[in-house]
C-alpha positions in Angstrom: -11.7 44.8 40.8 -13.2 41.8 41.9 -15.2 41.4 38.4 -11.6 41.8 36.8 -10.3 38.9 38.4 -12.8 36.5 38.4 -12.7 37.6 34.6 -9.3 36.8 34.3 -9.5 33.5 36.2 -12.3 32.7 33.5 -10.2 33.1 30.9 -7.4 31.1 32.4 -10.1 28.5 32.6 -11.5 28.3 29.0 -7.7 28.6 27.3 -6.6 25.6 29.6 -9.7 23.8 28.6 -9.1 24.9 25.3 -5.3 23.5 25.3 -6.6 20.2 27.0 -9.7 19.6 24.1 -6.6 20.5 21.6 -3.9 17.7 22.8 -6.6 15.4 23.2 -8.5 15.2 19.8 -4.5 15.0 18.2 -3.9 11.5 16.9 0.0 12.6 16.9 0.4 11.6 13.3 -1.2 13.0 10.1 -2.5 10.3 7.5 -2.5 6.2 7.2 -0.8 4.5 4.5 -2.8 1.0 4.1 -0.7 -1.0 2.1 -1.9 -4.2 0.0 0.3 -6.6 -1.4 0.0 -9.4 -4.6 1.1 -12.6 -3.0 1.8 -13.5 -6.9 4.5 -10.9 -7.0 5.7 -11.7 -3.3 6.4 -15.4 -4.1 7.7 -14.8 -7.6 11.4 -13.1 -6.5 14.5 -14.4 -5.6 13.4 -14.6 -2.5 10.0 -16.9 -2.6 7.7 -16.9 -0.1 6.3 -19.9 2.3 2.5 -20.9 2.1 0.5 -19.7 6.0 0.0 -23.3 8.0 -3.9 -22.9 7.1 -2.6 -23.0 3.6 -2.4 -20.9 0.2 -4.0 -17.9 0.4 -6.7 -17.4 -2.2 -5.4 -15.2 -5.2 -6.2 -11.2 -4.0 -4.6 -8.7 -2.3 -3.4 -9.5 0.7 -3.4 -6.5 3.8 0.2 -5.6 4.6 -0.6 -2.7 7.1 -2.0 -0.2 8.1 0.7 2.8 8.8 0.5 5.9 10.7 3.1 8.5 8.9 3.1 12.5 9.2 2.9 14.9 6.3 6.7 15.6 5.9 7.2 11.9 4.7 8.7 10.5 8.5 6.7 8.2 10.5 6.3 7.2 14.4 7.6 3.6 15.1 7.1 1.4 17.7 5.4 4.2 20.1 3.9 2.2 23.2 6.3 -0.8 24.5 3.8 -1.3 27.2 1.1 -1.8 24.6 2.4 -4.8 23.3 0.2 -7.6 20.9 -2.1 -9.4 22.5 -4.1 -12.4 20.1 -7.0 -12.3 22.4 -8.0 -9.2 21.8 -8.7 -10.0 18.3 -10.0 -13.8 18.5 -13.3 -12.6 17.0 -11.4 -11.6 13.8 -8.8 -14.4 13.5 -10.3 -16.3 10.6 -10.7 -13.5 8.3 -7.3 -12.1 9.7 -5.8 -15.7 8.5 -7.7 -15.1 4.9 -7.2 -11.1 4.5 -3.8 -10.7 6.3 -2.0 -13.5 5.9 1.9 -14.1 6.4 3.8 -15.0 3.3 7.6 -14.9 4.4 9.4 -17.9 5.6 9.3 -19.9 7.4 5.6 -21.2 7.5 3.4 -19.5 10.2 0.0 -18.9 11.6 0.4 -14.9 11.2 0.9 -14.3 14.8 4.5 -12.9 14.3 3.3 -10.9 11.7 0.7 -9.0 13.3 2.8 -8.7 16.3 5.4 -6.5 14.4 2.4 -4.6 12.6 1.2 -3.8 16.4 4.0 -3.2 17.9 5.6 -1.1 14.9 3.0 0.9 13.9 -0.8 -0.2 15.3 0.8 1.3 18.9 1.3 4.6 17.3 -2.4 4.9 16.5 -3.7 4.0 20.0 -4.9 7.2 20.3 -7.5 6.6 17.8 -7.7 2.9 17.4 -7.0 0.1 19.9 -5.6 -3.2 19.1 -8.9 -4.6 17.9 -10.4 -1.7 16.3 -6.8 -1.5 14.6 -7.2 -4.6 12.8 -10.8 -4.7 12.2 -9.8 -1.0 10.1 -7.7 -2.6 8.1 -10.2 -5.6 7.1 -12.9 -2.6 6.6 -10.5 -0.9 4.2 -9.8 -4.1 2.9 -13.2 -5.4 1.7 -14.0 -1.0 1.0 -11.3 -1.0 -1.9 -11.4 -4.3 -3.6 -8.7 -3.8 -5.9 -8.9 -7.1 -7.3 -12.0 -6.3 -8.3 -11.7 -2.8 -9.5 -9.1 -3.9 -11.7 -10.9 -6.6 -13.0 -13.6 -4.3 -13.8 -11.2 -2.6 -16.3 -10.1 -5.8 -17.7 -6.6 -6.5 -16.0 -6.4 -10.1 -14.8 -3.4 -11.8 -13.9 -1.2 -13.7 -16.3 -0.4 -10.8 -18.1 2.0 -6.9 -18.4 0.1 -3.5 -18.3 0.9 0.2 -18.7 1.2 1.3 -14.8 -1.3 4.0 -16.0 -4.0 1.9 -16.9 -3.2 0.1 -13.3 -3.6 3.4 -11.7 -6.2 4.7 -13.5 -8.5 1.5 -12.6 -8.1 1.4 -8.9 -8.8 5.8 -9.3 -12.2 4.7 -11.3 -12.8 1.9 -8.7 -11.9 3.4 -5.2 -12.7 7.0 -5.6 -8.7 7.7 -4.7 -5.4 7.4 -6.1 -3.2 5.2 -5.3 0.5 4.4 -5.8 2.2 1.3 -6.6 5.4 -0.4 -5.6 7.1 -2.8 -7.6 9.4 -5.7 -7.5 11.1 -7.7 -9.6 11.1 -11.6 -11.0 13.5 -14.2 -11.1 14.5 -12.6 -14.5 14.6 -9.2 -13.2 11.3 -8.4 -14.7 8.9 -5.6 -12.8 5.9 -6.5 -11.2 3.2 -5.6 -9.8 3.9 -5.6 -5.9 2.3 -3.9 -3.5 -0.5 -0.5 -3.5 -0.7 2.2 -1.2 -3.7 4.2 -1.0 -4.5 6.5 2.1 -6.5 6.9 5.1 -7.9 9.8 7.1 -6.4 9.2 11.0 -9.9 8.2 11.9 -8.7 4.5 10.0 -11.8 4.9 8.2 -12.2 7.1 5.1 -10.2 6.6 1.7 -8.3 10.5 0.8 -5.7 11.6 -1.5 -2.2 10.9 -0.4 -0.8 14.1 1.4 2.7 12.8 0.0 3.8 9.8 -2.1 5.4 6.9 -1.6 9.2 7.0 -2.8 9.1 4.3 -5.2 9.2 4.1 -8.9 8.0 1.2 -11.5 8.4 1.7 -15.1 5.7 2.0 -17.9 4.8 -1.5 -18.3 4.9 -4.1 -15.1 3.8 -7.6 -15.2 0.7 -8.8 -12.7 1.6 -12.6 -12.1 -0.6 -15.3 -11.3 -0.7 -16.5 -8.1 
């Protein structure tokens, strides 16, 4: 009798622990979308852009973010109001922040406000994984990992000119390993562009995957990549 219980205390034991291990190694969301944009395609709209106060930003892809989302499509906001942005806990990473992740909406700014609603929006709902620091410093990893500039250039697609969204895809696929999807936007003339990529992330922030689900946006077959 006495065997029995301590038997069934055990087990008690090992599912709570097995419950606790369970909670803990779950990020609470499924996948990262890290999103680049073209600041060529951001500044040619109706809309324009304004130039960061350390200047123009060199022509590449610039990081939008770095999203937690789940596998239905949804996608935790602003999860940890006591978690808010805090610039000194990336000091160490502000110069390449101001080259890699730079603010292009108006008016002029030194990214601060940017990465503050990046944070605060969606970095918080990754704290389980990633703190503020780590956060950002993921993003510039996946940043520099990808090289889309690069990978297209590598297939011969510069800017200045139009190119089947195909051949787009299918050099950042041969470049990055991954598929990607792309967003566009349009010109002053109502033309399509080139505008942003999303690729995805494992929730470690780390490794490049196939999307679990896509992006609801659609370009057509042919979309300009502007100069910037």
């Amino acid at each position: 009798m006495r065997n029995s219980k301590y038997t069934s205390v055990l087990i008690q034991l090992l599912a709570l622990q097995s419950l606790a291990a369970v909670v803990f190694c779950d990020p609470g969301f499924d996948f990262f979308y890290f999103v680049q944009d073209w600041p060529g395609s951001y500044c040619d709209s109706s809309e324009g852009c304004c130039y960061p106060t350390t200047g123009k930003p060199a022509s590449d892809f610039g990081i939008h973010g770095l999203w937690p989302n789940y596998n239905s499509g949804s996608y935790p906001s602003n999860c940890d109001p006591n978690n808010p942005f805090d610039p000194s806990q990336i000091q160490d990473l502000l110069s390449e922040m101001q080259a890699e992740w730079p603010s292009l909406s108006c008016p002029s700014s030194d990214g601060i406000k940017f990465w503050t609603h990046e944070w605060n929006k969606h970095g918080t709902c990754s704290e389980s994984v990633l703190d503020e620091h780590d956060y950002f410093a993921a993003g510039l990893a996946l940043k520099n990992q990808t090289n889309l500039l690069g990978a297209l250039a590598n297939a011969g697609i510069t800017p200045g000119n139009s190119y089947d969204l195909s051949t787009i895809t299918a050099a950042i696929q041969q470049g990055t390993g991954v598929g990607a999807y792309i967003q566009c936007n349009q010109d002053e003339n109502g033309n399509s562009q080139l505008y942003q990529v999303y690729m995805c992330v494992d929730t470690t922030g780390k490794n490049l995957i196939e999307c679990p689900v896509s992006p609801n946006y659609q370009c057509p077959s042919s979309i300009a990549f502007p100069s910037f």
